[in-house]
TIBA-147670 format. One record per residue (C-alpha): x, y, z; residue number from 1; residue in three letters. Coordinates in Angstrom, 3 decimals. Layout:
N
SITE,X,Y,Z,NUM,ALA
...
This chain:
58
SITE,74.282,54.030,88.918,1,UNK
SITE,77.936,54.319,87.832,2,UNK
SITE,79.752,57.822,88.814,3,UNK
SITE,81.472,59.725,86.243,4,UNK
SITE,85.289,59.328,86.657,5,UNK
SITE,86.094,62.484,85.047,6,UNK
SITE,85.010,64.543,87.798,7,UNK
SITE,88.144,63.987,89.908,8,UNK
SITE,88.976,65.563,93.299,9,UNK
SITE,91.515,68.477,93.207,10,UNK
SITE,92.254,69.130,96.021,11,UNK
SITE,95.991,70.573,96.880,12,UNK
SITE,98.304,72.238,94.946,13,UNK
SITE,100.155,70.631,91.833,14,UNK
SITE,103.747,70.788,91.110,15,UNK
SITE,103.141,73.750,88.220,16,UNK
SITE,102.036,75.985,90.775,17,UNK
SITE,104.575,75.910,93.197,18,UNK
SITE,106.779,76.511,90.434,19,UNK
SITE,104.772,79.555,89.451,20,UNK
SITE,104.617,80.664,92.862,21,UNK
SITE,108.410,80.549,93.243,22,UNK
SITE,109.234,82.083,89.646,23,UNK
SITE,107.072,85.420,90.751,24,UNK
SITE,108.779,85.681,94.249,25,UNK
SITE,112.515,85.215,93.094,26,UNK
SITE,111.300,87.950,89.994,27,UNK
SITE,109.656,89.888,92.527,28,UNK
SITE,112.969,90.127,95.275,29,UNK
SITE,115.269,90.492,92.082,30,UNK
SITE,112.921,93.555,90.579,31,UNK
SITE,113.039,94.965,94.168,32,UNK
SITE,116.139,93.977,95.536,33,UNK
SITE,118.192,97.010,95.895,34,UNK
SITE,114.859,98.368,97.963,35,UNK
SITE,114.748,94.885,99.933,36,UNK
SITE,118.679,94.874,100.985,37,UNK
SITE,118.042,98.910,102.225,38,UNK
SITE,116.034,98.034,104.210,39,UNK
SITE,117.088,94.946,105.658,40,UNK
SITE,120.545,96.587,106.606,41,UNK
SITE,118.320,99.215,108.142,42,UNK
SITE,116.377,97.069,110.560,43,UNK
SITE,120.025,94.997,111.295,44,UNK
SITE,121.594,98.497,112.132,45,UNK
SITE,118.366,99.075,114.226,46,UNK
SITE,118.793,95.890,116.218,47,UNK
SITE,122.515,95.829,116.610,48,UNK
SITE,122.807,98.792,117.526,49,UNK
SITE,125.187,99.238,120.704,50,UNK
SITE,124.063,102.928,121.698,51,UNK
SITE,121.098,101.949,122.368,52,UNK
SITE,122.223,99.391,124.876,53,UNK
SITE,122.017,101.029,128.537,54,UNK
SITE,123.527,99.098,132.098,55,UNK
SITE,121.669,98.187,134.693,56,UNK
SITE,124.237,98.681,137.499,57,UNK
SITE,126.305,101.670,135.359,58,UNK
C-alpha cells in the first residue's frame, strides 16, 4: 500500500506567519505608542529613582 503524499507534515511555523506576527505587533506598539512610552518612562522614573535610595551606615 502506497501512502498519499499530499498529506504532508506541518509542523512549525512558515515564513508568512512570522511576518504576520510581526506586522500586528509593530501596528499594535505604533497604535499604542504614546500609551507604551508613558508608561515606560514611568516605571524608569520608578527604578531610578534616587529618593528612594536610603544608607546603611547614614
Amino acid at each position: 500500500m502506497k501512502k498519499n503524499k499530499k498529506h504532508l507534515s506541518r509542523k512549525g511555523m512558515g515564513t508568512v506567519e512570522i511576518v504576520i506576527i510581526i506586522a500586528v505587533l509593530v501596528s499594535l506598539a505604533l497604535i499604542f505608542r504614546q500609551g507604551l512610552v508613558k508608561y515606560g518612562n514611568k516605571i524608569m522614573d520608578f527604578c531610578f529613582d534616587d529618593s528612594k535610595i536610603t544608607t546603611a551606615f547614614g
